[in-house]
N, C-alpha and C positions, 0 to 999 in steps of 0.2 A: 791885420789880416785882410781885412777892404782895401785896404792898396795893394797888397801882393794881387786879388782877384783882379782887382781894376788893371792893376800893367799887365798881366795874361792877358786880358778879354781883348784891350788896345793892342797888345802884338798880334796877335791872333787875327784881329779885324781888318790891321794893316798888310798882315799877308796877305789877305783875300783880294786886297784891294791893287796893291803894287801886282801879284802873280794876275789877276784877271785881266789887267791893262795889257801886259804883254801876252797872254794869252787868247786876249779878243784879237789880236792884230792878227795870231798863228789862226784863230779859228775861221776868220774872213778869207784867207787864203787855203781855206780845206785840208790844212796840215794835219800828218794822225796823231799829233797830240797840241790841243787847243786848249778853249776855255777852260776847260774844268780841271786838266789834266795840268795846266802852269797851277791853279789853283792848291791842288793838293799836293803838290812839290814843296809849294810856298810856304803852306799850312803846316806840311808834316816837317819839313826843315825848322820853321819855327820853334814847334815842340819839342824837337827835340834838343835843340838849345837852350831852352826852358827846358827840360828835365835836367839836362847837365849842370847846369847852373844850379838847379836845385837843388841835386845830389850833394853837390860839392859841397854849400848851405849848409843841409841839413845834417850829413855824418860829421862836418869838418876834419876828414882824413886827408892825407899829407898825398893828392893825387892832381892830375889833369884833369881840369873843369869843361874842355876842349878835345876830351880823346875821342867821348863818343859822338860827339857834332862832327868830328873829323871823316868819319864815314860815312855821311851824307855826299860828301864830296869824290870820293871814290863809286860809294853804291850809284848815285844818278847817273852812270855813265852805263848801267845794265839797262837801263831803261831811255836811256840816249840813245843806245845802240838800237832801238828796235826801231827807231823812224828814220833811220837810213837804209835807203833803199840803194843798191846798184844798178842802173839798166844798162848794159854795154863799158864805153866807156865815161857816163855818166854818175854821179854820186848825188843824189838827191836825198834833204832830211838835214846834214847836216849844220843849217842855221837854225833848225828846230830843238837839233840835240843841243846846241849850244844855245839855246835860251832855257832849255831846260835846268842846265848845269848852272848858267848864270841867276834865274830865279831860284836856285837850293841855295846859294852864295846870297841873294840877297833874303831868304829866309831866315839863314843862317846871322844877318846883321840885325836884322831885326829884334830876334831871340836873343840877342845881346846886348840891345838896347843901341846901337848903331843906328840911329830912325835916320842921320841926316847921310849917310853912306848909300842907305837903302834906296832913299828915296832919289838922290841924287842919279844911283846908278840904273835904277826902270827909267827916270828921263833920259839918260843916255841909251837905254834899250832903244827906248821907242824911237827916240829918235834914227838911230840907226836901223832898223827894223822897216822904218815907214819913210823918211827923206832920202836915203842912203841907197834904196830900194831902185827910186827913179835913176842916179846916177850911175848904179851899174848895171839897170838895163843899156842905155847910152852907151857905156864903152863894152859892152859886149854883146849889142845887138845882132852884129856881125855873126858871130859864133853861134846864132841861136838854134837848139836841135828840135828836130820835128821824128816824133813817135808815126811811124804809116803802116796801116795795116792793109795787106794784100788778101785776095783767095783768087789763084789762080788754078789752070788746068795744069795739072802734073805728064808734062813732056818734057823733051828734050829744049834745048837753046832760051826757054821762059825768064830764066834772070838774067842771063846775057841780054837779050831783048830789053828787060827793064832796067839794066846796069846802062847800055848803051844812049838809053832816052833820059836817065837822072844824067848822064857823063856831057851831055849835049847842053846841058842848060849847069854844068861846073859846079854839080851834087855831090857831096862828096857821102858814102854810104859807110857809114862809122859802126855799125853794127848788124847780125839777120842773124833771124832765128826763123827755123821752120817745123813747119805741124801736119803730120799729116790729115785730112779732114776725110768726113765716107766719100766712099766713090771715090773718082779720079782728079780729088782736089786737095791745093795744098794753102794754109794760110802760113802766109810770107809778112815778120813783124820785120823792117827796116828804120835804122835811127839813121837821119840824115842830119848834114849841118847843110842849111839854105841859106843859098847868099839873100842879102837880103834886097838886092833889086828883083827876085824870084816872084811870084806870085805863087801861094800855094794852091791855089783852088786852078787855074792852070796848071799848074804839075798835074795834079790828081787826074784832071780830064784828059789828057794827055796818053796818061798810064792806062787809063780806062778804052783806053781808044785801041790800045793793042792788042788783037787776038789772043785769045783764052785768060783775059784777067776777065773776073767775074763783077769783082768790089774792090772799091778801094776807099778807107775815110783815114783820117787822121787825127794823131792826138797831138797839141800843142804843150 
């Protein structure tokens, strides 16, 4: 019975420790689900591989040891789904949901006694997560989009005006949404893709230079 305790306490410890690795890399980058969040994916994936397994063990009925482990793999993808975000044409989150789903998968080898799968496959996490990162900023520096937030005077010709000065410097304006604010103001959100010989902080003063914008910053 001290070896059954001792290989739970060891699986268990070892999830914390493979989901936290990949979890500290999501948490560094301010993703909505980080630290603690790969943590109890890892944990609760474990366990319940460890229950399965137990069950099977303990009634010895003529069933799949595997059925109810098998919906951790479906269910993470309810909870994948909520750190994707859409803005425009934009899809942000998706390498989150999918570390998510990968730390259930290595929870899940854990609770099976798979240690060299598990471990193997958080080194290939991280390494993709954190080397892999550099090289496709590289080939997609080009494409990179900038979130800008406007408040302008609500008249006539105002985006034309601001379409005409992003079209000047070969902005290409991928998404707007507009709000209207009190008074005779409107906040103006634009997703741009910036070449990247562009200077952003030039754009902005630029735009600010045109009658009736009030503010302009931006999110990267």
């Amino acid at each position: 019975m001290f070896d059954f305790y001792k290989e739970v306490l060891i699986k268990l410890f070892l999830s914390v420790v493979l989901g936290g690795l990949i979890g500290l890399e999501r948490e560094s980058l301010n993703r909505p689900a980080g630290f603690r969040t790969h943590i109890l994916v890892c944990v609760g994936s474990t366990l319940t591989m460890l229950v399965s397994i137990t069950i099977y063990k303990q009634y010895q009925f003529n069933a799949d040891p595997g059925r109810i482990a098998a919906q951790v793999v479906s269910g993470i993808g309810f909870l994948g789904a909520g750190t994707i975000i859409k803005e425009g044409p934009t899809v942000r989150g998706l390498t989150t949901a999918a570390s998510l789903w990968t730390v259930a998968s290595i929870g899940l080898a854990i609770g099976s006694g798979y240690y060299f799968g598990a471990i193997v496959a958080t080194l290939f996490v991280l390494i993709t997560l954190l080397s892999l990162t550099r090289i496709e900023n590289i080939v997609i520096r080009k494409r990179h989009y900038n979130l800008v937030n406007l408040i302008i005077e609500d008249r006539p010709g105002q985006l034309g005006k601001i379409g005409s000065k992003l079209g000047e410097k070969n902005i290409n304006i991928k998404n707007i949404k507009m709000f209207h604010l009190e008074g005779n103001k409107i906040s103006v959100e634009l997703l741009l893709r910036i070449p990247a010989d562009c200077k952003v902080d030039e754009i902005l003063n630029e735009l600010l230079a045109i009658d009736g914008i009030y503010d302009v910053d931006v999110e990267t």
